[in-house]
C-alpha positions as CSV (number, residue, x, y, z in Angstrom):
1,X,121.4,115.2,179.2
2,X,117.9,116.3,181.1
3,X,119.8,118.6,183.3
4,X,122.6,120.7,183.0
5,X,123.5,123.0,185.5
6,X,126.8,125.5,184.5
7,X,128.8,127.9,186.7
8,X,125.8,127.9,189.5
9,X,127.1,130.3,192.5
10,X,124.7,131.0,195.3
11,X,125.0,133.5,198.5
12,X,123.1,133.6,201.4
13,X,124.5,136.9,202.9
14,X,127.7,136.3,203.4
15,X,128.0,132.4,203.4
16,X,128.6,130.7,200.2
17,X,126.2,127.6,199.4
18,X,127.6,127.0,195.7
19,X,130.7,128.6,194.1
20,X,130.5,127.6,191.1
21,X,129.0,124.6,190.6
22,X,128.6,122.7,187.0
23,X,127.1,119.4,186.9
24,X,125.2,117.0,184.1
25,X,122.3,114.8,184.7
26,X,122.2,111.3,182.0
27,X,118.4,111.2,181.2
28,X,116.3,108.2,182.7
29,X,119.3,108.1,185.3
30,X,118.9,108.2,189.1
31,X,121.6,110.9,190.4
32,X,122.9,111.0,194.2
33,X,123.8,115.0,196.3
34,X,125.8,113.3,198.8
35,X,127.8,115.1,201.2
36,X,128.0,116.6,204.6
37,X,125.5,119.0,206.3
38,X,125.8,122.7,204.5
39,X,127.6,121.3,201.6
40,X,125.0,122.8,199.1
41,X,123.3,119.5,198.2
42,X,119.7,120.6,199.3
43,X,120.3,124.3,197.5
44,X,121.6,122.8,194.3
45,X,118.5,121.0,194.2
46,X,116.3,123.9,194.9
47,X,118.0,125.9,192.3
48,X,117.5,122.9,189.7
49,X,113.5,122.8,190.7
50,X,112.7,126.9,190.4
51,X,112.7,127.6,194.2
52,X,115.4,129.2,194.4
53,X,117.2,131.7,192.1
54,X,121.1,131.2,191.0
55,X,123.4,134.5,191.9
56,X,125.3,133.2,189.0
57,X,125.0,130.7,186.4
58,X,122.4,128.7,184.0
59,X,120.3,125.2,184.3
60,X,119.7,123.7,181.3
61,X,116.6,121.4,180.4
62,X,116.5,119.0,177.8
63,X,118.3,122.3,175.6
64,X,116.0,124.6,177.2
65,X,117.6,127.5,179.9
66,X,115.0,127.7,182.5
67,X,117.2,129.8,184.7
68,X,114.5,132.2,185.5
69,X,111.5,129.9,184.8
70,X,108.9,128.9,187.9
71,X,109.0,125.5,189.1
72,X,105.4,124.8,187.0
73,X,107.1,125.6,183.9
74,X,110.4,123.5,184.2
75,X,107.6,120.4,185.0
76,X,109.6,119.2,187.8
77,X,107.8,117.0,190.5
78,X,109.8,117.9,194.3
79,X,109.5,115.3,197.2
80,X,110.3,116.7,200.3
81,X,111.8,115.1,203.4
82,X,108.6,115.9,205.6
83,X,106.2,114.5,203.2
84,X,104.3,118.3,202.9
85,X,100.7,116.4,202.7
86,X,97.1,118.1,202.9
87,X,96.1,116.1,206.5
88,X,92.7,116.8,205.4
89,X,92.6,115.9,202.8
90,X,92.3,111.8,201.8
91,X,95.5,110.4,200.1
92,X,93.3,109.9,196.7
93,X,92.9,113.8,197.1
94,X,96.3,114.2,198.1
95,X,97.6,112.5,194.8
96,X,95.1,114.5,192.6
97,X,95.8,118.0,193.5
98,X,98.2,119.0,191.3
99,X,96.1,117.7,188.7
100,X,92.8,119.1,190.0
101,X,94.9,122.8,190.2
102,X,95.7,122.1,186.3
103,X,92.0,121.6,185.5
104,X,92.2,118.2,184.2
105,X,89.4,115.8,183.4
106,X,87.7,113.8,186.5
107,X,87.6,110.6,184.5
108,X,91.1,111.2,183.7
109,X,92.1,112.1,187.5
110,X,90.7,108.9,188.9
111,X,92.6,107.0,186.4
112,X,95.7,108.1,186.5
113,X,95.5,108.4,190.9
114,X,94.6,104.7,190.8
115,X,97.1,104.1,188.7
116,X,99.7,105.7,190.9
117,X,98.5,104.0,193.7
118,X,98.5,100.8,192.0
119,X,103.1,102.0,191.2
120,X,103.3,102.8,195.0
121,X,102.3,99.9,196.4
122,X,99.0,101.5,198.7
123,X,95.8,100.6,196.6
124,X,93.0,100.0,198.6
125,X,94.1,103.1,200.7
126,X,93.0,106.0,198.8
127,X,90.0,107.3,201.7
128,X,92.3,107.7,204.0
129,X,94.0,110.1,205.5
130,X,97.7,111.0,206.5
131,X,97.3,110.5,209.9
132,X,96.2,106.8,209.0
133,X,98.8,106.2,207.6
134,X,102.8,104.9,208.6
135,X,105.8,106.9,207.7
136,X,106.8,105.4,204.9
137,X,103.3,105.3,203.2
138,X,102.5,109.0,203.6
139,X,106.6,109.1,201.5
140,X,105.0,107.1,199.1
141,X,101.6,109.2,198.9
142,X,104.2,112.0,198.6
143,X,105.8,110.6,195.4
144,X,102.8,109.5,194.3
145,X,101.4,112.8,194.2
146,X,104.5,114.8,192.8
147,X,104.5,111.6,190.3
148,X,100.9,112.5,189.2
149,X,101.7,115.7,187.3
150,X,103.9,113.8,185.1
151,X,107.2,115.3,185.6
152,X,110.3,115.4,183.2
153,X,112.0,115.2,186.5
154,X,111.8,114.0,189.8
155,X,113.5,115.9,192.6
156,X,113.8,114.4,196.4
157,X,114.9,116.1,199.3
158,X,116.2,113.4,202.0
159,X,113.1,111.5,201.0
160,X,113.7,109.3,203.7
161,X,115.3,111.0,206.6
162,X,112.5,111.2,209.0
163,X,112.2,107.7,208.6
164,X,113.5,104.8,211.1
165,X,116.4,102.7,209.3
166,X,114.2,99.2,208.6
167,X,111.7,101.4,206.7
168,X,114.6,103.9,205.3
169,X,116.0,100.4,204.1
170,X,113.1,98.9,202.6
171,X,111.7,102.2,200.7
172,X,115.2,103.1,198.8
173,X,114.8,99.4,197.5
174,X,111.3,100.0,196.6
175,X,112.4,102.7,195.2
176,X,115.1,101.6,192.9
177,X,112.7,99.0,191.5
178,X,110.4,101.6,191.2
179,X,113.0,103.5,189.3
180,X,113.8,100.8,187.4
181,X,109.9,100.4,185.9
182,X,109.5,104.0,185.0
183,X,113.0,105.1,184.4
184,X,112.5,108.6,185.2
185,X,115.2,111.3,185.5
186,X,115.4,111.8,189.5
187,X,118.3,114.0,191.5
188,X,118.0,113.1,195.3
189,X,119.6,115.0,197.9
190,X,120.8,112.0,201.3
191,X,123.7,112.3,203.5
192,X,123.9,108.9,203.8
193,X,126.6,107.0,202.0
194,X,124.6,103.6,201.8
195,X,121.7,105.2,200.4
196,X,123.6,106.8,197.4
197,X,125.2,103.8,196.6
198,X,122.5,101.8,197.0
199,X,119.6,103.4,194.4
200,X,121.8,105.8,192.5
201,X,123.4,105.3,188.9
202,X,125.3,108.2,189.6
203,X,126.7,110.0,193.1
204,X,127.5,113.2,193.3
205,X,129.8,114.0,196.0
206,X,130.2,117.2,197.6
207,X,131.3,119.6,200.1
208,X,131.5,123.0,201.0
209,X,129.5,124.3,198.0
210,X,131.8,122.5,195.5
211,X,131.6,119.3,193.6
212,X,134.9,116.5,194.8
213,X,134.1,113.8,192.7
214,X,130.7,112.8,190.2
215,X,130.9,109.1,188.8
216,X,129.0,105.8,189.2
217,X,129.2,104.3,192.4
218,X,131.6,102.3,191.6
219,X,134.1,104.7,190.3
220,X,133.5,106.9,193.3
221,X,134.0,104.0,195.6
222,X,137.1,102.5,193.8
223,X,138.7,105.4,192.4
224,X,137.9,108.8,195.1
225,X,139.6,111.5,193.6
226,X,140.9,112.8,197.1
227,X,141.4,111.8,200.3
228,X,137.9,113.9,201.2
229,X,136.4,111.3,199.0
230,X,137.7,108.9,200.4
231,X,137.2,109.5,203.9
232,X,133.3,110.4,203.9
233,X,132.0,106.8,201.4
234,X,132.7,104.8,205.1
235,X,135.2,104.6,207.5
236,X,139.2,104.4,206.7
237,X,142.6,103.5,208.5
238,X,144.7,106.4,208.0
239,X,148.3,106.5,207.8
240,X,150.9,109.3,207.5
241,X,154.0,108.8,205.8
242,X,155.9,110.0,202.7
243,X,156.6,109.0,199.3
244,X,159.8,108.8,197.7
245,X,162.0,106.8,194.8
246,X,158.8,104.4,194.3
247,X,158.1,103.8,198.0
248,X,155.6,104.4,200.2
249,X,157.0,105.1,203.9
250,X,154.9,105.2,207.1
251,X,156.6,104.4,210.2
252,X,159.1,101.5,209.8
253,X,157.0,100.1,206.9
254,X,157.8,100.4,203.2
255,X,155.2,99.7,200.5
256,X,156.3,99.9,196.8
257,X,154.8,103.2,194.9
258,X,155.9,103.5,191.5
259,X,153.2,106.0,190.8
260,X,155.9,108.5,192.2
261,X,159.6,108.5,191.4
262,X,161.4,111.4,192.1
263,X,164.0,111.9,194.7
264,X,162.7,114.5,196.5
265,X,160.4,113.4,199.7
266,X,157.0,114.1,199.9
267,X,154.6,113.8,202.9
268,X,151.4,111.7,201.9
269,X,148.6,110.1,203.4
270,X,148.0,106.3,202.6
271,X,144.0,105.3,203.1
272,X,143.3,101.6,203.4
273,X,139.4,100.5,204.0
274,X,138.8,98.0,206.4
275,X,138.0,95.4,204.6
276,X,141.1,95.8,202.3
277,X,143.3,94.7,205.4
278,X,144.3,90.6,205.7
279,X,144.6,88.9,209.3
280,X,147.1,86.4,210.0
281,X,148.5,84.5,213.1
282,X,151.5,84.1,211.4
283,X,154.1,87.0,209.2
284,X,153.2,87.3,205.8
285,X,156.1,87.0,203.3
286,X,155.2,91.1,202.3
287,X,155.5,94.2,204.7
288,X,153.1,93.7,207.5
289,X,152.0,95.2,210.8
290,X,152.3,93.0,214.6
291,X,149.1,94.0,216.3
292,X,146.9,92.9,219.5
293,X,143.1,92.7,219.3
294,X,141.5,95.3,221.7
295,X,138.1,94.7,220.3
296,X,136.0,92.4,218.0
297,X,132.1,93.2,216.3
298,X,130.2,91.5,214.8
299,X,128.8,93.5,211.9
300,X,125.9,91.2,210.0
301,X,128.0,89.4,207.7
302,X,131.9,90.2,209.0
303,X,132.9,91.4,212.2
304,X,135.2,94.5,212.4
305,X,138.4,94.0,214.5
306,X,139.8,96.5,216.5
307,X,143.9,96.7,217.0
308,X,146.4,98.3,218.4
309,X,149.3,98.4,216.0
310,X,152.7,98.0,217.7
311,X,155.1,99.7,215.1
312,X,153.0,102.6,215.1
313,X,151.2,103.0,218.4
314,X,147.9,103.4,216.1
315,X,144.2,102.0,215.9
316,X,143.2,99.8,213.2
317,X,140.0,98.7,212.0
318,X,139.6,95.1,210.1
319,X,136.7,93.7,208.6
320,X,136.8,89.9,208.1
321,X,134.4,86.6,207.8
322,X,133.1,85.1,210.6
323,X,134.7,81.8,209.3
324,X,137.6,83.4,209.2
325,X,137.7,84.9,212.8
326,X,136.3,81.0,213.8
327,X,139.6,79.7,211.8
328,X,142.4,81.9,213.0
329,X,140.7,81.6,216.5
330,X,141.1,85.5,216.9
331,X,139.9,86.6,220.4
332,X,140.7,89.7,222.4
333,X,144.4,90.2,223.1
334,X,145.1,87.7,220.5
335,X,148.4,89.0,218.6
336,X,148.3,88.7,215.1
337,X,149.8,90.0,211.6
338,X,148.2,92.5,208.9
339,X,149.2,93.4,205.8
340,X,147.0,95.1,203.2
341,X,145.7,94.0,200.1
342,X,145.2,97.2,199.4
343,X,146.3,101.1,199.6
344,X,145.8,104.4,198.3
345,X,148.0,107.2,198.5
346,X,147.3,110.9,198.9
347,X,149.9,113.4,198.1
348,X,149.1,117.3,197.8
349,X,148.6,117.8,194.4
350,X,149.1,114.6,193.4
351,X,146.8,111.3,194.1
352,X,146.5,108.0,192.1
């Protein structure tokens, strides 16, 4: 691993922003901090680069505890959301600083800054300055510079968040490739679900100082460990029911569960995504829902219906195909069937 944080716990005052928190970083990998505002994404990441200073707890690089080492030391380079450039300086200085500070040669600055600015895409801009420049090519004179230091690792703080969404869009998929050409350990800190599962290799999810869930984004998105989880990667239809003698029960509905057998009743929560819900004009041959349309979006490729389910006075959200909307001829007030394709259930202290 290239970082390994263990048993990190950090106070500000009185308010917790990590209680606790252990978490392993694959080397050459891209990991996601994604969570909520205040759930100690941003101060994790702090803590791994040297500016701030764990209560509690050691980081680890590549075997070596740099708990109480400076930022310089643990040869991190930090991107930061607001791009933190010299606006008088030109972007070929801009890049070079960190190098100039370290004393290195001039031949050997020029090359490796052209180099760089060859990676990020803005050769043939090196004279001028920041204020010449659009948002997303001061971000990538930003990574260009923390790039030019040669760090073991590469730290971003919502690199992207002061960006419109076209741009946001079009940098994380620059930089993913870029990613892909250097492979270079990098932690980024983003709120936004898309962008995690988009560029990382591994997402981090947390929340309230803690970490939920830590897998590929695949295993995050299939398998959430709770119904937090499961609720924050995109929106969910929600229903509240209980479990009992392999059955899942919510409202008038039953839905086989043999992940739980006992007698006893349990309340539980069954989560089913949007797009993991089937529309039909006629009842399907399994346990189904009669619903009218209230609402239908298009959404790029599908178009997310909205319903009012009769059994259970309750919203519902379903993503299908255009073609699909075009064949069952759904319009509003249309009544129609849904079934799921698929469901997860939530039980306190239990989840599958």
């Amino acid at each position: 691993m290239s970082i390994s944080v263990k048993g990190i716990t950090k106070h500000f005052g009185k308010f917790t922003a990590l209680d606790n928190v252990s978490l392993e970083v694959p080397n050459g990998q891209l990991t996601a901090l994604l969570g909520p505002s205040g759930s100690g994404k941003t101060t994790l990441l702090r803590i791994i680069a040297g500016l701030e200073t764990p209560d509690d707890g050691t980081v680890m690089s590549y075997d070596q505890d740099v708990t109480g080492s400076s930022p310089q030391d643990r040869q991190v380079g930090f991107v930061f959301q607001h791009y933190a450039l010299f606006r008088h300086m030109s972007v070929f200085d801009n890049v070079a600083f960190g190098m100039q500070v370290r004393k290195k040669p001039k031949d050997e600055v020029r090359d490796r800054v052209m180099e760089l600015l060859r990676l990020v895409r803005l050769e043939g801009l090196e004279r001028r300055f920041p204020s010449q420049l659009s948002g997303g090519q001061r971000q990538r004179v930003a990574l260009a510079r923390a790039l030019a230091v040669q760090p073991k690792v590469l730290l971003l703080d919502e690199p992207f968040g002061a960006l419109d969404a076209k741009v946001r869009q079009e940098l994380r998929q620059w930089l993913r490739r870029l990613h892909d050409e250097i492979h270079l350990t990098s932690v980024f800190v983003t709120h936004d679900q898309e962008e995690a599962f988009e560029v990382a290799d591994q997402v981090v999810v947390m929340r309230g100082g803690q970490i939920e869930q830590a897998g590929t984004p695949q295993q995050v998105f299939e398998h959430p460990a709770n119904p937090f989880v499961m609720d924050f990667l995109g929106q969910v239809n929600v229903f509240h029911g209980r479990v009992e003698d392999g059955r899942a029960v919510v409202g008038g509905l039953e839905f086989a569960y043999p992940d739980y057998t006992g007698v006893e009743s349990r309340n539980a929560s069954v989560y089913v995504r949007p797009h993991e819900l089937d529309l039909d004009n006629v009842p399907f041959a399994t346990t189904h829902l009669r619903a009218r349309i209230l609402h239908i979006n298009p959404m790029g490729s599908m178009a997310r219906v909205q319903l009012q389910a009769e059994e259970l006075d309750f919203l519902l959200h379903v993503d299908v195909s255009h073609e699909r909307c075009r064949e069952l001829m759904l319009a509003p007030e249309s009544k129609v069937y849904v079934a799921p394709k698929r469901l997860r259930v939530f039980i306190p202290d239990f989840s599958i």
